[in-house]
N, CA, C and O atoms as CSV, one atom per row, in Angstrom:
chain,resi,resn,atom,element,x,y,z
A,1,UNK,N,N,9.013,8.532,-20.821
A,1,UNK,CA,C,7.616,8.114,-20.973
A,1,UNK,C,C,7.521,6.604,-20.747
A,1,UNK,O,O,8.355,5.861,-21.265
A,2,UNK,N,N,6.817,6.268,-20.208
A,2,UNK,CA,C,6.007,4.793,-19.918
A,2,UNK,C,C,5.243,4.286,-20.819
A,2,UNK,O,O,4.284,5.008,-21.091
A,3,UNK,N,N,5.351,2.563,-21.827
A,3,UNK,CA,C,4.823,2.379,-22.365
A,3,UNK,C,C,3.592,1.685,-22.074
A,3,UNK,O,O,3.069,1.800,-20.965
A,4,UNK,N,N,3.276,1.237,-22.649
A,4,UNK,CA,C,1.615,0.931,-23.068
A,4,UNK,C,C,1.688,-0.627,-22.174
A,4,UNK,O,O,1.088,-0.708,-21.102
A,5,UNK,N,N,2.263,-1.505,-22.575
A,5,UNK,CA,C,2.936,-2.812,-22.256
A,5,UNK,C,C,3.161,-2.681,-20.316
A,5,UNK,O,O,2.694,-3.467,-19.492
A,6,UNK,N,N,3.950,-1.531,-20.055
A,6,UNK,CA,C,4.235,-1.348,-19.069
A,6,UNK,C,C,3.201,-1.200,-17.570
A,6,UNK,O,O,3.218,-1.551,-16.390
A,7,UNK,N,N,2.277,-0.381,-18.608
A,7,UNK,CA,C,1.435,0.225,-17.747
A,7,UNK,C,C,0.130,-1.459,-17.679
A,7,UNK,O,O,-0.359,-1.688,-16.573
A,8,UNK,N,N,-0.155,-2.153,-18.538
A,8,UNK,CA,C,-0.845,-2.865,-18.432
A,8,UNK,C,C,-0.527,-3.740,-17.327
A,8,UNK,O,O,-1.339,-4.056,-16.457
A,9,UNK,N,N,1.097,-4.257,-17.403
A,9,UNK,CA,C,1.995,-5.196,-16.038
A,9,UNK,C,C,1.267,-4.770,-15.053
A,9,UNK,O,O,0.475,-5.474,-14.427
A,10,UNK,N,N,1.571,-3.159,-14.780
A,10,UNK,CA,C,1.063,-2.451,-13.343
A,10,UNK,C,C,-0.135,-2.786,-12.953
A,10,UNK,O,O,-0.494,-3.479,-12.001
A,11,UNK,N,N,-0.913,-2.070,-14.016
A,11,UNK,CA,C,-2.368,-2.414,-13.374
A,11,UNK,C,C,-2.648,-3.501,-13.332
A,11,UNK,O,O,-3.707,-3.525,-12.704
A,12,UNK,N,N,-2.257,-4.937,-13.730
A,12,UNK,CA,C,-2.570,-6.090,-13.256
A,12,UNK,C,C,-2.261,-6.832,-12.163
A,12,UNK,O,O,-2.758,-7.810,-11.605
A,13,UNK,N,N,-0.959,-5.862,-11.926
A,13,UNK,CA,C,-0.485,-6.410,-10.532
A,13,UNK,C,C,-1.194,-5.237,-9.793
A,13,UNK,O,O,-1.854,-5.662,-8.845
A,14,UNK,N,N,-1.220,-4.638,-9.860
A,14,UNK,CA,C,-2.075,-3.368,-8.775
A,14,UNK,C,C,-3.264,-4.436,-8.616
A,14,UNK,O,O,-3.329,-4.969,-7.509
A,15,UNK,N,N,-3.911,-4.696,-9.272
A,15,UNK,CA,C,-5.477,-5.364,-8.878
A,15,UNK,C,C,-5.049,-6.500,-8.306
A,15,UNK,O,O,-5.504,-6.630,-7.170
A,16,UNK,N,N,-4.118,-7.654,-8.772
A,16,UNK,CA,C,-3.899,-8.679,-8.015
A,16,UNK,C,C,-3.507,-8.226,-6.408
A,16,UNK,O,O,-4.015,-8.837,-5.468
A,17,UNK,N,N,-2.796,-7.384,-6.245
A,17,UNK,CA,C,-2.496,-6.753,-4.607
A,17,UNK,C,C,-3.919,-6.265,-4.090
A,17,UNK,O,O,-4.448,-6.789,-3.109
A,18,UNK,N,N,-4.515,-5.214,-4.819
A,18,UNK,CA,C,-5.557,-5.067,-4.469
A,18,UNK,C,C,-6.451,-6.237,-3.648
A,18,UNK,O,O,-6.832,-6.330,-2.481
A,19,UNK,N,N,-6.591,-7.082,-4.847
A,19,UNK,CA,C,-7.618,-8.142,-4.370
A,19,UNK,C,C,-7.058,-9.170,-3.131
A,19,UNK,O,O,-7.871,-9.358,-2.226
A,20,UNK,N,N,-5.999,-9.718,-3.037
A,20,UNK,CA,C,-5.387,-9.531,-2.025
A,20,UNK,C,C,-4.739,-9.017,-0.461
A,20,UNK,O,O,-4.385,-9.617,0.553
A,21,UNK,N,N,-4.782,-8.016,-0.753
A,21,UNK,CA,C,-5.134,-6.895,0.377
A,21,UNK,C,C,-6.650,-6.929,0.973
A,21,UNK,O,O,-6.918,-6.893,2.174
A,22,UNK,N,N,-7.614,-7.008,-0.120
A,22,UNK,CA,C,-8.930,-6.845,0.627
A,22,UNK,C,C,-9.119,-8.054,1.025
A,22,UNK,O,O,-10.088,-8.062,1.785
A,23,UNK,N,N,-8.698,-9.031,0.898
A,23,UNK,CA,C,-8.658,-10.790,1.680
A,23,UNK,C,C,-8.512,-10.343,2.811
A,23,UNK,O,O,-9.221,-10.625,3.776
A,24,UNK,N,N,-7.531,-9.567,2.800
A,24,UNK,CA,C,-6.471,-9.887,3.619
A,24,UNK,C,C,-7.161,-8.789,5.247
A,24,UNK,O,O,-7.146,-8.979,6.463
A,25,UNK,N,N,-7.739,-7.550,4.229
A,25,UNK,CA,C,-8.520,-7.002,5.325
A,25,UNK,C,C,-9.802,-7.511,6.168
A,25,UNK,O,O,-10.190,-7.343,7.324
A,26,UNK,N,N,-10.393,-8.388,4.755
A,26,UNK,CA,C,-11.439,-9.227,5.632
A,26,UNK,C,C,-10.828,-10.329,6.682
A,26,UNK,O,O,-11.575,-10.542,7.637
A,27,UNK,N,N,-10.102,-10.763,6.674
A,27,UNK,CA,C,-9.262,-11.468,7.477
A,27,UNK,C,C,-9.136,-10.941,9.085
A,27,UNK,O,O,-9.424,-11.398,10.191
A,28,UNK,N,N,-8.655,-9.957,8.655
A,28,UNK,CA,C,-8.124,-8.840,9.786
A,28,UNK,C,C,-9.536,-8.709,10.783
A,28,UNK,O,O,-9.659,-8.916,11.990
A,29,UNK,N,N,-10.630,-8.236,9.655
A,29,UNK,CA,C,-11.994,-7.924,10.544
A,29,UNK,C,C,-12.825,-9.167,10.905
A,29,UNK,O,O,-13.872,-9.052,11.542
A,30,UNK,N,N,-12.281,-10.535,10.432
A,30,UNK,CA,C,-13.218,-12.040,11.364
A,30,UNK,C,C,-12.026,-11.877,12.710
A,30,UNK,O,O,-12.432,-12.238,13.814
A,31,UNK,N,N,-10.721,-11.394,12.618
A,31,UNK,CA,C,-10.074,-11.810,13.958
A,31,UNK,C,C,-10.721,-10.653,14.681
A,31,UNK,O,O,-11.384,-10.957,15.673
A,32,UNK,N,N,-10.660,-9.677,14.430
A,32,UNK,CA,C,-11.454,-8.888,15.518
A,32,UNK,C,C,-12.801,-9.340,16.383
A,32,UNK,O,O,-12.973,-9.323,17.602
A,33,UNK,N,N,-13.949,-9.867,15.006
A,33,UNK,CA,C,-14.892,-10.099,15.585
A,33,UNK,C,C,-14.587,-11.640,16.758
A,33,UNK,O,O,-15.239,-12.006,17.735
A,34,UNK,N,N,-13.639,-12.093,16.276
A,34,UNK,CA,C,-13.185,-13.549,17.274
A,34,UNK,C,C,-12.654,-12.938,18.630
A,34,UNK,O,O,-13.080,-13.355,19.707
A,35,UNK,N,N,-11.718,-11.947,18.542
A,35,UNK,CA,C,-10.866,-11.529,19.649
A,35,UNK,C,C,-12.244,-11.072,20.492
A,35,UNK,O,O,-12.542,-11.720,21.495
A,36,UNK,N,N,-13.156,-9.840,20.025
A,36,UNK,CA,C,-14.388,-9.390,20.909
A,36,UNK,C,C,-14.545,-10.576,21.404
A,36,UNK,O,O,-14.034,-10.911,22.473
A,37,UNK,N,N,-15.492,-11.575,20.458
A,37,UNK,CA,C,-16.171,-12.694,21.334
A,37,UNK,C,C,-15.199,-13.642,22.288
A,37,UNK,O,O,-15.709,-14.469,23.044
A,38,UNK,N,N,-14.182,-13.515,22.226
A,38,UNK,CA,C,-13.267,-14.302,23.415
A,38,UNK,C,C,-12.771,-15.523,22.766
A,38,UNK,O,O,-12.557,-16.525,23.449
A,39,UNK,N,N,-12.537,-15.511,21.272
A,39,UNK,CA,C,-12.725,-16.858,20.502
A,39,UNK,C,C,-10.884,-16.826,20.146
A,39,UNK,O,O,-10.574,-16.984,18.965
A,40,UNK,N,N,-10.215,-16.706,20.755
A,40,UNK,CA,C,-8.873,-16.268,20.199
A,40,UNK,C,C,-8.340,-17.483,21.425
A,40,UNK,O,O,-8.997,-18.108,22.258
A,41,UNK,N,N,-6.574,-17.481,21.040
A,41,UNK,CA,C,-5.677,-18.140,21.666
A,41,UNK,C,C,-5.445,-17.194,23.064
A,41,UNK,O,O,-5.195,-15.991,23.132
A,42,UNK,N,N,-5.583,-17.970,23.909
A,42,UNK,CA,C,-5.332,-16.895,25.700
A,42,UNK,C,C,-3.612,-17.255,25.676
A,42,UNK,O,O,-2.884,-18.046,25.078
A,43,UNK,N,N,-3.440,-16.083,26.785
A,43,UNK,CA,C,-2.287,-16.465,26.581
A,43,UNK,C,C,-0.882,-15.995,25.598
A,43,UNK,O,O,0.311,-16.273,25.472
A,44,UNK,N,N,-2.001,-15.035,24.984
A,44,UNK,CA,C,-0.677,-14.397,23.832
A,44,UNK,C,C,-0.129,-12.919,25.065
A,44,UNK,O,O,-0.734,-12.090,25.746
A,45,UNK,N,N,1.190,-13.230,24.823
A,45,UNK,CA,C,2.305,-11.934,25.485
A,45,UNK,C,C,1.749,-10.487,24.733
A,45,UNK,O,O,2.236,-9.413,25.084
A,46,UNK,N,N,0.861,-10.541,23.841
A,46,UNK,CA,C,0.496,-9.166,22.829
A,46,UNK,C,C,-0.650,-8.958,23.465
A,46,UNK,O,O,-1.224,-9.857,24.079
A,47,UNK,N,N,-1.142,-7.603,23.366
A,47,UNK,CA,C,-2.977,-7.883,23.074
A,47,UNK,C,C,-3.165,-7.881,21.682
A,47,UNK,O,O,-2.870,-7.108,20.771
A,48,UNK,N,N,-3.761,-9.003,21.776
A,48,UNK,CA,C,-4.013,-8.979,20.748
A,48,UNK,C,C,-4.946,-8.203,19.684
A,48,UNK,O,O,-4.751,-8.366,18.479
A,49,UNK,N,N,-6.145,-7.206,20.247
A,49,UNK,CA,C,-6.976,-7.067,19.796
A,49,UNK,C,C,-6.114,-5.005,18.985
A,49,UNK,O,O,-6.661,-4.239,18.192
A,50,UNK,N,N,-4.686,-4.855,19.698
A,50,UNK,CA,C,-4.250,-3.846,19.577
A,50,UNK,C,C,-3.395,-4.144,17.883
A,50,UNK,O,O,-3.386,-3.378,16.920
A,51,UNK,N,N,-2.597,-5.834,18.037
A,51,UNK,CA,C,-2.131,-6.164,17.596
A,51,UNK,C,C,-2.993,-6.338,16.175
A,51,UNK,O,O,-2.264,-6.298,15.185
A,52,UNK,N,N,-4.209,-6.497,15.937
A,52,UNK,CA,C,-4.760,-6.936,15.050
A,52,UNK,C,C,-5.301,-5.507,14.172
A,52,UNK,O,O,-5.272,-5.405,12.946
A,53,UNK,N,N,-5.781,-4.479,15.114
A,53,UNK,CA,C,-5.891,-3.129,14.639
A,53,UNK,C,C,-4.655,-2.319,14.307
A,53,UNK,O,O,-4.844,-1.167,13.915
A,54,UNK,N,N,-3.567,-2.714,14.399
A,54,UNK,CA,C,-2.447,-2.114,13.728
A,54,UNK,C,C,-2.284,-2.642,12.491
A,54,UNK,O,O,-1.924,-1.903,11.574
A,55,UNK,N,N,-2.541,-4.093,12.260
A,55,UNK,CA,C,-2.270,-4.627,11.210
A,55,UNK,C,C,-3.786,-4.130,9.909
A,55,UNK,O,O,-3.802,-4.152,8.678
A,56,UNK,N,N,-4.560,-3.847,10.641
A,56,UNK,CA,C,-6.046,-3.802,9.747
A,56,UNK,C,C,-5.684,-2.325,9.176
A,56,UNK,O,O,-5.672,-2.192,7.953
A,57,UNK,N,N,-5.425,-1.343,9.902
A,57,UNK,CA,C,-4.688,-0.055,9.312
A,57,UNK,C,C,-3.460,-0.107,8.597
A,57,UNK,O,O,-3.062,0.805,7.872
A,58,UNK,N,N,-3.127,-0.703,8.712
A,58,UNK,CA,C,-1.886,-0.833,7.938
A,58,UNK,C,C,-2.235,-1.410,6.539
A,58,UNK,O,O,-1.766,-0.902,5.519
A,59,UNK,N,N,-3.073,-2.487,6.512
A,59,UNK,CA,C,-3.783,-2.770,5.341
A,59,UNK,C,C,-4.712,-1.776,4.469
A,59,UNK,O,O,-4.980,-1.835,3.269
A,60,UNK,N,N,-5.172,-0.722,5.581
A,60,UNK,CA,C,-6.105,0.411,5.036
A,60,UNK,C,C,-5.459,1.002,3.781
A,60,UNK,O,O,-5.685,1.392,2.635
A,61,UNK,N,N,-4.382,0.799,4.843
A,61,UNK,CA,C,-3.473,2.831,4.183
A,61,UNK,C,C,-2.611,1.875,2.680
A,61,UNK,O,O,-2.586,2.574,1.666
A,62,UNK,N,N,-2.084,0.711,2.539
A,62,UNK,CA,C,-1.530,-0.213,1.595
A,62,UNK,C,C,-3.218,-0.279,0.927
A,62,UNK,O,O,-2.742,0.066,-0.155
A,63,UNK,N,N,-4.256,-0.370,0.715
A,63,UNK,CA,C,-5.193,-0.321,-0.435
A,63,UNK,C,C,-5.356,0.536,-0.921
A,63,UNK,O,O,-5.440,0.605,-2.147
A,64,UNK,N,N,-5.490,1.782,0.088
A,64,UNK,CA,C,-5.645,3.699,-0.399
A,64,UNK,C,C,-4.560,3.715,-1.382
A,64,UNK,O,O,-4.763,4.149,-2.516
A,65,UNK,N,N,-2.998,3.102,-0.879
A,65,UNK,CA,C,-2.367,3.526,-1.959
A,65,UNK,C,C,-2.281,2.674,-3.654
A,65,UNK,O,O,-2.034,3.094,-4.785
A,66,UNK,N,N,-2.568,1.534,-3.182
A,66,UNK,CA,C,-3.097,0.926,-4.418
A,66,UNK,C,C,-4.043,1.264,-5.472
A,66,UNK,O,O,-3.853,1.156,-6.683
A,67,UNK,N,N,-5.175,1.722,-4.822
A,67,UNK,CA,C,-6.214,2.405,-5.232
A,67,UNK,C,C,-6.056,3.670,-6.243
A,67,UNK,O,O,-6.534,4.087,-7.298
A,68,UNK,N,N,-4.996,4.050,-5.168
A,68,UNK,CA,C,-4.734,5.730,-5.529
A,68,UNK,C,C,-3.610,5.639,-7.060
A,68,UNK,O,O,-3.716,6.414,-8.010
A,69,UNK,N,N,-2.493,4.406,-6.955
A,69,UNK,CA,C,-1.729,4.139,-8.360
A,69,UNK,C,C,-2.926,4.003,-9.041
A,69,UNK,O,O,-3.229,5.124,-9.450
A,70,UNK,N,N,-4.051,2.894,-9.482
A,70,UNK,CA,C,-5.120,2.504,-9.947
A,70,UNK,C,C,-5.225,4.185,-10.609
A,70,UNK,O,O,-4.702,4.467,-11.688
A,71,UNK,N,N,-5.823,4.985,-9.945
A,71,UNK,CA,C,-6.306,6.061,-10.857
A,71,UNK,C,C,-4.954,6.873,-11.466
A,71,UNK,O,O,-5.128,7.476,-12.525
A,72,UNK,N,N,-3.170,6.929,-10.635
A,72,UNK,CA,C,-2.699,7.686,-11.572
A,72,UNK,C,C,-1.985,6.821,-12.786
A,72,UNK,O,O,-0.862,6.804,-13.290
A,73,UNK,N,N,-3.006,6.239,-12.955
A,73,UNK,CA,C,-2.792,4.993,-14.352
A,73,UNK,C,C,-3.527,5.298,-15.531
A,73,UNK,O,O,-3.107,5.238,-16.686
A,74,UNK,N,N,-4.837,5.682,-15.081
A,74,UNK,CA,C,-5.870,6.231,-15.566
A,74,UNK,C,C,-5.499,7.312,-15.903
A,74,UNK,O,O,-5.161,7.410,-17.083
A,75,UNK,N,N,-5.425,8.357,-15.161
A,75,UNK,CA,C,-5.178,10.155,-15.515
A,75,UNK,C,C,-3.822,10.152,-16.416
A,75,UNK,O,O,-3.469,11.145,-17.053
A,76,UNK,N,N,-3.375,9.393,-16.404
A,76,UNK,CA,C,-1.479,9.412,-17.267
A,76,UNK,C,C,-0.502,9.763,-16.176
A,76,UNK,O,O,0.634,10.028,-16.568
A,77,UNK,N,N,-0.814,9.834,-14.394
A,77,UNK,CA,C,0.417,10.800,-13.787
A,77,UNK,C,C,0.680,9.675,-13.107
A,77,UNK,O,O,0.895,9.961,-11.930
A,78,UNK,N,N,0.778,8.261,-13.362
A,78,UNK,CA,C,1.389,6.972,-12.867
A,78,UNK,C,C,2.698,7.379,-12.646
A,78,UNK,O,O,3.085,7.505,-11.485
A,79,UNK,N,N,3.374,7.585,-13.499
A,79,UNK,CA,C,5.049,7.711,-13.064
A,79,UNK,C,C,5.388,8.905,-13.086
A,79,UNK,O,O,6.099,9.290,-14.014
A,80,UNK,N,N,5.025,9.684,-12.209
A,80,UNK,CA,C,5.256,11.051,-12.675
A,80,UNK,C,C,5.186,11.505,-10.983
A,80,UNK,O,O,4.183,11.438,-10.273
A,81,UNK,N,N,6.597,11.994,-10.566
A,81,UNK,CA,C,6.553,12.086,-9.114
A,81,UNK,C,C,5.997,13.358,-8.736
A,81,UNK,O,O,6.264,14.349,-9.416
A,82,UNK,N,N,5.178,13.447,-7.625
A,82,UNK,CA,C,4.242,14.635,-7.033
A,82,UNK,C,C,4.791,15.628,-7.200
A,82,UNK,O,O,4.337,16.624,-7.765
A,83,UNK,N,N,6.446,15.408,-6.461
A,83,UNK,CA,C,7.017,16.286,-6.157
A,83,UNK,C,C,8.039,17.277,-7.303
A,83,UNK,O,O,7.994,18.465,-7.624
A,84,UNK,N,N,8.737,16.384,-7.612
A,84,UNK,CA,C,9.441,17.235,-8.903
A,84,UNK,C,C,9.165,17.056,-10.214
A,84,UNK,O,O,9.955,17.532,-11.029
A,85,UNK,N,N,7.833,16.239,-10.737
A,85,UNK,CA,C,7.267,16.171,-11.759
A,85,UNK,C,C,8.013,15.675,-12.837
A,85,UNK,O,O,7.676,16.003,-13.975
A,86,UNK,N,N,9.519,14.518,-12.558
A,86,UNK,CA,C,9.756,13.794,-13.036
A,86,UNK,C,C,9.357,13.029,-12.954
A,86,UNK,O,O,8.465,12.771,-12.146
A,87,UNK,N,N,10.020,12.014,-14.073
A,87,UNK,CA,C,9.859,10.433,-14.087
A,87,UNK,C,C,10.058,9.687,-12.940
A,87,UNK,O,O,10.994,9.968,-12.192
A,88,UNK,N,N,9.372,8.857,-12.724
A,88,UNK,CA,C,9.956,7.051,-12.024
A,88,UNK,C,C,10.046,5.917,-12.776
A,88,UNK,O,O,9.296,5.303,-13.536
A,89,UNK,N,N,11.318,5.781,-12.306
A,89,UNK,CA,C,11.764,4.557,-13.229
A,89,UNK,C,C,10.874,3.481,-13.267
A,89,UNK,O,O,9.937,3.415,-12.472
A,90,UNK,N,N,11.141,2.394,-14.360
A,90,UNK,CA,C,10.095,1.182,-13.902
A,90,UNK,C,C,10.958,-0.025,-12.875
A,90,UNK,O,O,10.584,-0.990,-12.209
A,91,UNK,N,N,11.856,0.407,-13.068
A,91,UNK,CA,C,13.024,-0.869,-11.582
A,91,UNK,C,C,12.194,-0.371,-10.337
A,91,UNK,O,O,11.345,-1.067,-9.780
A,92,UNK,N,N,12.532,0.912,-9.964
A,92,UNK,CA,C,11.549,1.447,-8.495
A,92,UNK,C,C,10.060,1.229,-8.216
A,92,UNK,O,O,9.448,0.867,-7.212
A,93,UNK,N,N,9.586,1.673,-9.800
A,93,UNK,CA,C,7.933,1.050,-9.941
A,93,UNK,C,C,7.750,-0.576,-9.458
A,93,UNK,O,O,7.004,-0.717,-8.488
A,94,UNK,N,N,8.235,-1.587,-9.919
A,94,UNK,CA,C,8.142,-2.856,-9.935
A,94,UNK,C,C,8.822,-2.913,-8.191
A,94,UNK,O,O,8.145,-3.606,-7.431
A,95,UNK,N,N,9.888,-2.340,-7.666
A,95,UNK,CA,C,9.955,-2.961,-6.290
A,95,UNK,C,C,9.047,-2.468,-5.521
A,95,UNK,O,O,8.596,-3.197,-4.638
A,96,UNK,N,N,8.525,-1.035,-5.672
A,96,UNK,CA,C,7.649,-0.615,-5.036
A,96,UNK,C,C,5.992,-0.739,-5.059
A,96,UNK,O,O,4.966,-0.060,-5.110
A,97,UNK,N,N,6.662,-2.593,-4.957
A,97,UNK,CA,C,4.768,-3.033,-5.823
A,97,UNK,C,C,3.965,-2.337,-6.643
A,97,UNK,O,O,2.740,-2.453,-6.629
A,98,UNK,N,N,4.746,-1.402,-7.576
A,98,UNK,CA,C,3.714,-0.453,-8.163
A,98,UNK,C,C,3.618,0.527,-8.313
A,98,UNK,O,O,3.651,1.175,-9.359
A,99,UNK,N,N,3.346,1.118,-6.299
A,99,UNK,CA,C,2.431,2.050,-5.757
A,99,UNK,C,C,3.035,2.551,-5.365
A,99,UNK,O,O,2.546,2.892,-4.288
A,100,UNK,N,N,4.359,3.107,-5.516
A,100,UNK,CA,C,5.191,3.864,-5.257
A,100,UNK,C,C,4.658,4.956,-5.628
A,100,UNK,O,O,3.852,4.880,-6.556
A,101,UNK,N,N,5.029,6.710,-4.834
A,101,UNK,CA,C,4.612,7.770,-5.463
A,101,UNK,C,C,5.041,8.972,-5.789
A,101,UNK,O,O,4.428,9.950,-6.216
A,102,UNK,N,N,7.133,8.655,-5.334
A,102,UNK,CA,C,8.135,9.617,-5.570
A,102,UNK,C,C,9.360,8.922,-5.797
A,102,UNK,O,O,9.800,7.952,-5.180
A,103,UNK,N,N,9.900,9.596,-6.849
A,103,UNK,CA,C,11.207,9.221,-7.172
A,103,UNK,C,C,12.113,9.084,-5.654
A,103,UNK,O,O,11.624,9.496,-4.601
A,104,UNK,N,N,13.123,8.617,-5.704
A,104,UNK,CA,C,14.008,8.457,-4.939
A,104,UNK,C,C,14.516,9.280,-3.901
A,104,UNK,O,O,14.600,9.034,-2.698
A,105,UNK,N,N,14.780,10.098,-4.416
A,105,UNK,CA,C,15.431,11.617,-4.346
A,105,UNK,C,C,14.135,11.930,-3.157
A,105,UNK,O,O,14.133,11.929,-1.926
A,106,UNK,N,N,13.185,12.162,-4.083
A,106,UNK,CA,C,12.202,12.700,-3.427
A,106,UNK,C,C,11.751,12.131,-2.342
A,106,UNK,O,O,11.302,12.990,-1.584
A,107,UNK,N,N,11.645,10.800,-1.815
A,107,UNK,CA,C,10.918,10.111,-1.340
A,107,UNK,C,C,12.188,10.370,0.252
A,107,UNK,O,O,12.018,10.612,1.447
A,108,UNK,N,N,12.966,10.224,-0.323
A,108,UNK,CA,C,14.319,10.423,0.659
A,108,UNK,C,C,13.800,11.913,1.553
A,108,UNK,O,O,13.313,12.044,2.676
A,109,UNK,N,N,14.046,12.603,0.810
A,109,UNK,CA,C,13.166,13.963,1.553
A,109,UNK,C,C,12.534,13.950,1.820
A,109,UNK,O,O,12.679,14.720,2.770
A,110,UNK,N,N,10.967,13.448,1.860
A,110,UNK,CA,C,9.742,13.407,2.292
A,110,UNK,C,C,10.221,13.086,3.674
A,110,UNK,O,O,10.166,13.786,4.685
A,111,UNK,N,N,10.619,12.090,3.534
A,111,UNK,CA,C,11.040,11.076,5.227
A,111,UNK,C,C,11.366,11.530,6.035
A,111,UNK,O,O,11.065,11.131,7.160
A,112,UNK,N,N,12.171,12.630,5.802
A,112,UNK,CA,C,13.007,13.235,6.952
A,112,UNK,C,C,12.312,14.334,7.660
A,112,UNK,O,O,12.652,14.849,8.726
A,113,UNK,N,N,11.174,14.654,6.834
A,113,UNK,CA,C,9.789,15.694,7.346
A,113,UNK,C,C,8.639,15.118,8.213
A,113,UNK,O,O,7.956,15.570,9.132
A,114,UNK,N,N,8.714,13.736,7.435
A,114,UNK,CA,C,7.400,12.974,8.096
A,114,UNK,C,C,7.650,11.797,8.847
A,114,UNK,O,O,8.668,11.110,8.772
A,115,UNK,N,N,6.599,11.590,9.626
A,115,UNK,CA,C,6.639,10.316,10.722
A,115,UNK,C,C,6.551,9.341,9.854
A,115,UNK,O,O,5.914,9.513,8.815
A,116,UNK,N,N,7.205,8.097,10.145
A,116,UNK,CA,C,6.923,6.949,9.716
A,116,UNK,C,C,5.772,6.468,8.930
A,116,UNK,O,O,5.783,5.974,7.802
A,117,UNK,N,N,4.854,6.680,9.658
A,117,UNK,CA,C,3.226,6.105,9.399
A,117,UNK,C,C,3.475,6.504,8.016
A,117,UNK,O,O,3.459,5.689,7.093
A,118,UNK,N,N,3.692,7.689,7.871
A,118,UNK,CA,C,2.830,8.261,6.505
A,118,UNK,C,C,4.180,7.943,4.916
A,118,UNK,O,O,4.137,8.318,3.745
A,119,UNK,N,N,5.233,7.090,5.710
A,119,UNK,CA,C,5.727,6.544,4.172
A,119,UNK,C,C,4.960,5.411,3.271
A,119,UNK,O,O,4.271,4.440,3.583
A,120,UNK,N,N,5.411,5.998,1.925
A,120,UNK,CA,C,4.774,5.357,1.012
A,120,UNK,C,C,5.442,5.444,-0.210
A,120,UNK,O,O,4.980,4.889,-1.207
């Protein structure tokens, strides 16, 4: 079981990432509107405008899961992996900013089913 103390750490760092992340997405969406208007550095080896929508999704899917710890904080199933309905430690919790959402074990397996994109 997860204490009381514990769970408060989380959710404060969950919201500090949170709030962060959404900087970070507004960020993402003034370079877009710059790249449209032609307001960007010429000259980049990337496109950039591909380069900037990978990064804005990538920020999506990192708030969904923030979001998504946020409520299993709330309901009590914060550390409690999907899959085998054990525990997660709080060492894995804390590297996994948090928002981690399977034990080890589990998470190991997931991977080997799913594409990249969808680790978490």
């Amino acid at each position: 079981m997860i204490d009381e103390k514990f769970l408060r750490e989380a959710k404060q760092a969950l919201l500090k990432e949170k709030k962060t992340t959404q900087a970070q997405i507004e960020k993402c969406e003034e370079e877009e509107r710059n790249i449209l208007t032609g307001d960007y550095e010429k000259g980049d080896r990337l496109n950039p405008l591909a380069v900037n929508r990978q990064n804005h999704r990538s920020l999506k899917e990192e708030l969904q899961d923030i979001e998504a710890a946020l409520v299993r904080i709330e309901d009590g199933s914060y550390n409690i992996c999907p899959d085998c309905h054990q525990n997660i430690d709080k060492a894995r919790l804390r590297r996994g900013k948090y928002y981690v959402k399977r034990d080890a074990a589990c998470q190991q397996s997931w991977e080997k089913t799913h594409p990249r994109k969808y680790w978490s």
